[in-house]
C-alpha positions as CSV (number, residue, x, y, z in Angstrom):
1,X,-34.1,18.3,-58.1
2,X,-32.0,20.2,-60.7
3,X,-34.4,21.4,-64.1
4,X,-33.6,19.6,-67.4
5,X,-31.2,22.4,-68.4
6,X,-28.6,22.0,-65.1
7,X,-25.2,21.1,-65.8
8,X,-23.6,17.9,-64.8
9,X,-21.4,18.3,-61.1
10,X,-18.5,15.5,-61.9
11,X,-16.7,15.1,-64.8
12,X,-13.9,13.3,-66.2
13,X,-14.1,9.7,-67.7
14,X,-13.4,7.6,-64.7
15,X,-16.2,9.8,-63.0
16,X,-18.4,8.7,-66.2
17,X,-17.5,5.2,-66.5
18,X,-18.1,4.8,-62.7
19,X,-21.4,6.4,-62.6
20,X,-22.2,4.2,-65.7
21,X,-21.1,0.8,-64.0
22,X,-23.0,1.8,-60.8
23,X,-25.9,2.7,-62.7
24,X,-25.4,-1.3,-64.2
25,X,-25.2,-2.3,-60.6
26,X,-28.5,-1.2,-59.1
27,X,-30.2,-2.9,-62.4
28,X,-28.4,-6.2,-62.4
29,X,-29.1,-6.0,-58.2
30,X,-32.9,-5.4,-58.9
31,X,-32.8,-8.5,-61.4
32,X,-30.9,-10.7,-58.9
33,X,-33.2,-10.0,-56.5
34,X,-36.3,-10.6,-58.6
35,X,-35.1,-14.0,-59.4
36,X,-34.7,-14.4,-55.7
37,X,-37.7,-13.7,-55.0
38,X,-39.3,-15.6,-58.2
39,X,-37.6,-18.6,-57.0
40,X,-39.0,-18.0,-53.4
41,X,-42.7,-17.7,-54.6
42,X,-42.4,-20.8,-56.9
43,X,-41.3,-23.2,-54.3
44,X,-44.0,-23.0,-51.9
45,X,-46.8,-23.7,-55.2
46,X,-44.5,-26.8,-56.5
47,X,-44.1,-28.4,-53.2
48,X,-47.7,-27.8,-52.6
49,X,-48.1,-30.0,-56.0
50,X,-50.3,-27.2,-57.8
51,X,-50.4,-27.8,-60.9
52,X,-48.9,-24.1,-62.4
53,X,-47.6,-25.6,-65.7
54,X,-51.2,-26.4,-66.9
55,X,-51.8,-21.8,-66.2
56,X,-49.2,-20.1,-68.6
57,X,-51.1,-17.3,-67.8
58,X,-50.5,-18.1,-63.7
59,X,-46.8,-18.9,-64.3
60,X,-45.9,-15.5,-66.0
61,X,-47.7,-13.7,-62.9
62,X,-46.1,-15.4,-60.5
63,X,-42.8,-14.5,-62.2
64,X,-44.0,-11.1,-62.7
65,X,-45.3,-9.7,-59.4
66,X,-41.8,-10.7,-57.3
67,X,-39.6,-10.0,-60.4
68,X,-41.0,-6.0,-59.5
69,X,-41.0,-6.5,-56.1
70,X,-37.2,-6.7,-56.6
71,X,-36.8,-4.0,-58.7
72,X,-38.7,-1.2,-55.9
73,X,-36.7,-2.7,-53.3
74,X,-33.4,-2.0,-54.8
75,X,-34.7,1.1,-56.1
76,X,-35.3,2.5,-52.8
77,X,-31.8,0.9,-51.0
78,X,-30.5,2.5,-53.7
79,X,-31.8,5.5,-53.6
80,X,-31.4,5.5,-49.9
81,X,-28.2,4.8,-49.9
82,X,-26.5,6.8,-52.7
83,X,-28.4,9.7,-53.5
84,X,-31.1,11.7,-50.9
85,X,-33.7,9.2,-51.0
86,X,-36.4,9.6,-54.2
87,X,-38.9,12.4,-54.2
88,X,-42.2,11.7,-53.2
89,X,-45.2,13.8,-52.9
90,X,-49.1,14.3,-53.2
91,X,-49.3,15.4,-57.2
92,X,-49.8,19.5,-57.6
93,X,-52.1,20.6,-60.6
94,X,-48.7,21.0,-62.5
95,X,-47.4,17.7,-61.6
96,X,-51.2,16.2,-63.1
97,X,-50.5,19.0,-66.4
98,X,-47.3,16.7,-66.7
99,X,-49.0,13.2,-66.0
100,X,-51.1,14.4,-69.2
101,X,-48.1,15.7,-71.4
102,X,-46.3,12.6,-70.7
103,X,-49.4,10.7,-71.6
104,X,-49.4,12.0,-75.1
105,X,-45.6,11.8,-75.3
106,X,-46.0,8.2,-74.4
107,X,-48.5,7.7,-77.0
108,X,-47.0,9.5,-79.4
109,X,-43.8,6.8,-79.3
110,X,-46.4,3.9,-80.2
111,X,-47.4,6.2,-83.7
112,X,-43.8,6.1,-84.1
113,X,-43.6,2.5,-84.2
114,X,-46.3,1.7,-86.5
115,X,-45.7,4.1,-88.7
116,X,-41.8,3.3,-88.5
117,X,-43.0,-0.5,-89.0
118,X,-45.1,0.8,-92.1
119,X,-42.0,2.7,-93.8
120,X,-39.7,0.1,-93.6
121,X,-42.9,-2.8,-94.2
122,X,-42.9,-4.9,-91.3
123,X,-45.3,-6.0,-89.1
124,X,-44.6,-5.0,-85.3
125,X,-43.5,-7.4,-83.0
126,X,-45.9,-8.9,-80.8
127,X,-44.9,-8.8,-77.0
128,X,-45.0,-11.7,-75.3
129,X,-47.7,-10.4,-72.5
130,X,-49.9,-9.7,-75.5
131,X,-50.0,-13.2,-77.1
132,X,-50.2,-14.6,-73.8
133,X,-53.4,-12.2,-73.0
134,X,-54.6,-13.1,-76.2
135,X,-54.9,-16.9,-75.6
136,X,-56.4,-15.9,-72.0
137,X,-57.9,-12.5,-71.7
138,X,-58.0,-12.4,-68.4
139,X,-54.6,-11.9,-67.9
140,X,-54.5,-8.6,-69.8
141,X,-57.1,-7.4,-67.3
142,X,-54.7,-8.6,-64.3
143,X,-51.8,-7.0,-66.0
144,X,-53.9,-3.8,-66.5
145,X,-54.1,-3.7,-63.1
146,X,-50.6,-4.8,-61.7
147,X,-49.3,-1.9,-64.0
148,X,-50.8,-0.3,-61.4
149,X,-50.0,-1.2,-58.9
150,X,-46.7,-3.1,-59.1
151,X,-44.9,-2.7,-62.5
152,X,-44.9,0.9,-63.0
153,X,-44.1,1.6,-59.0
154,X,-41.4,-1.2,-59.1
155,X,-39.5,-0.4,-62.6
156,X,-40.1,3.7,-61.8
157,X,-38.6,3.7,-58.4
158,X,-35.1,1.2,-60.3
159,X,-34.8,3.2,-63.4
160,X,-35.7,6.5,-62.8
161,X,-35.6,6.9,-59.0
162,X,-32.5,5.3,-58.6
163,X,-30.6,4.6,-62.4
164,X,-30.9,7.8,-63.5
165,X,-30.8,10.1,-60.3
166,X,-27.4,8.5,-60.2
167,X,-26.1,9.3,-63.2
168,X,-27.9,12.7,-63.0
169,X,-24.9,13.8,-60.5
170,X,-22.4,12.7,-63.6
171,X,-24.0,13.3,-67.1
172,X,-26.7,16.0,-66.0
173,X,-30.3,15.2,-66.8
174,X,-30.3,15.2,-70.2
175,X,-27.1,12.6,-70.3
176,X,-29.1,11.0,-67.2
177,X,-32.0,10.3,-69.7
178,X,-30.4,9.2,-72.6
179,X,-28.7,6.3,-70.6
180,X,-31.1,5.4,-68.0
181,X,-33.7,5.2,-71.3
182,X,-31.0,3.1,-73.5
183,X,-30.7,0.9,-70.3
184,X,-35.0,0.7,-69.7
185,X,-35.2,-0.5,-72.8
186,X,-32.4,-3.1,-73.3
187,X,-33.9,-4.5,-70.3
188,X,-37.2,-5.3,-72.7
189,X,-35.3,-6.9,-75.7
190,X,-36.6,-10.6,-74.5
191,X,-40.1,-9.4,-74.2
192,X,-40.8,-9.3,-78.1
193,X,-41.5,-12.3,-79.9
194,X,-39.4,-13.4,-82.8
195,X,-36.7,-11.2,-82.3
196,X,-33.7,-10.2,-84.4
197,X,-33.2,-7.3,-86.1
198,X,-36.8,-6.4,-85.9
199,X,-36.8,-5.7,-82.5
200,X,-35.1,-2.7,-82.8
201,X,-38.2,-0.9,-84.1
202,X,-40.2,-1.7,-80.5
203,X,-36.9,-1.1,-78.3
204,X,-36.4,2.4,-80.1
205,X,-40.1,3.3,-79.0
206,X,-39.3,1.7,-75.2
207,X,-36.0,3.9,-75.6
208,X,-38.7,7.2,-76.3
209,X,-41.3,6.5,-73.6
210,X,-38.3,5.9,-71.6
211,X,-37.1,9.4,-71.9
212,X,-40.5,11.1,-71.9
213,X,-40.8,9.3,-68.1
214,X,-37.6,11.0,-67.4
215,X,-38.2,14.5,-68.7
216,X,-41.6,14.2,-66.6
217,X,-39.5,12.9,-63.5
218,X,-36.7,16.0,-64.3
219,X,-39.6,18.5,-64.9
220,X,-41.5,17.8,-61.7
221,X,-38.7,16.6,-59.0
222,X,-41.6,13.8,-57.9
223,X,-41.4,10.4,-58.7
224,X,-45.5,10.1,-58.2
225,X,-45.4,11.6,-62.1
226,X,-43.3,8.9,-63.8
227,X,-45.1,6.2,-61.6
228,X,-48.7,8.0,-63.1
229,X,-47.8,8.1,-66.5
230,X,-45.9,4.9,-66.7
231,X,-49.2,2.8,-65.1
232,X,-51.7,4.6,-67.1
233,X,-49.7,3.9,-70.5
234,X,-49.3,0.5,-69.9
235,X,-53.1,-0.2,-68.8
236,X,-54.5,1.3,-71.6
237,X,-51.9,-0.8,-74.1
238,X,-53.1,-3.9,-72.1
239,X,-57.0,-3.0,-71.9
240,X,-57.0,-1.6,-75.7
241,X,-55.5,-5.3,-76.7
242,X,-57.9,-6.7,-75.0
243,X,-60.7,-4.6,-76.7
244,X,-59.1,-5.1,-80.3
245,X,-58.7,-9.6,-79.5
């Protein structure tokens, strides 16, 4: 994998625009499938007759855990299929020294959301997952632990192993970044209750932990970090609500 600094290999603005709209592709193909899929695990529980409307808490995993299913498996295709597969490999001591530096890059994004939400006097958003966990702690614990195991695989493999490796080969990997970032955290707008213009303060600090996952991904050539540093970051978010409610 080329370092942070390499030069892009196409240029041109059909080249761009093309690398852009593919990059759109794989996303809106990971979605597609993820409602697939949803659709596919809710079927069998309503014909069943269970009675999921009476567990909010049941209902959102259920849409969550094949929602990331689809995103990993059009990752890899994708991966597979237009670039040289995504790099995967047991984590050296300076892959874990970047696990760690993206850890505190990660963290450091949230400071710049509350004290961005302080400057400007406004009270953060509150995610959906955390007024769900909130009413039922239990769930925080579950999504500690699909973070894990599911969300930060899933969305790592679609946005960095696949969305951004392709439009490494156009904008370079600091372009690659920018948009695969911009893109990570668009996808998040809907996960913020109320909404409006006030979302922009959480999407700018998805838009930063975004690119700190893809300068660790650019800086170690191994998807393993990313995946690392995107579970641990959202488990401790989940677990520390849980502490604080």
């Amino acid at each position: 994998m080329p370092s942070i600094a390499a030069v892009p290999s196409r240029t041109g603005v059909l080249a761009h625009v093309r690398a852009v709209a593919v990059a759109l592709a794989i996303v809106v193909a990971g979605l597609a499938l993820g409602v697939v899929l949803t659709i596919a695990a809710f079927v069998p529980l309503l014909a069943l007759g269970i009675p999921i409307a009476e567990e909010p808490s049941v209902v959102l995993l259920v849409a969550l855990l094949p929602s990331q299913l689809g995103f990993a498996i059009v990752g890899v295709l994708a991966a597979v299929t237009l670039l040289d597969g995504v790099p995967i490999r047991t984590p050296t001591r300076r892959d874990l020294t970047w696990v760690a530096v993206g850890l505190g890059g990660s963290f450091a994004a949230v400071a710049v959301l509350l004290v961005a939400s302080t400057v400007v006097d406004l009270s953060p958003l509150r995610s959906v997952f955390g007024a769900s966990g909130t009413a039922d702690p239990r769930l925080l614990v579950a999504l500690a632990l699909l973070s894990i195991f599911v969300i930060a695989p899933g969305e790592e493999l679609l946005f960095r192993g696949a969305v951004q490796g392709r439009l490494r080969a156009t904008f370079g990997p600091v372009g690659a970044i920018a948009l695969a970032s911009a893109i990570f955290a668009s996808l998040h707008v809907f996960n913020f209750i109320g909404g409006g213009v006030l979302v922009v303060v959480p999407l700018t600090t998805l838009f930063l932990v975004g690119a700190v996952l893809g300068t660790v991904y650019e800086r170690t050539g191994n998807i393993v970090v990313p995946i690392a540093v995107h579970a641990l970051y959202n488990a401790t978010l989940f677990l520390s609500t849980l502490a604080v409610g």
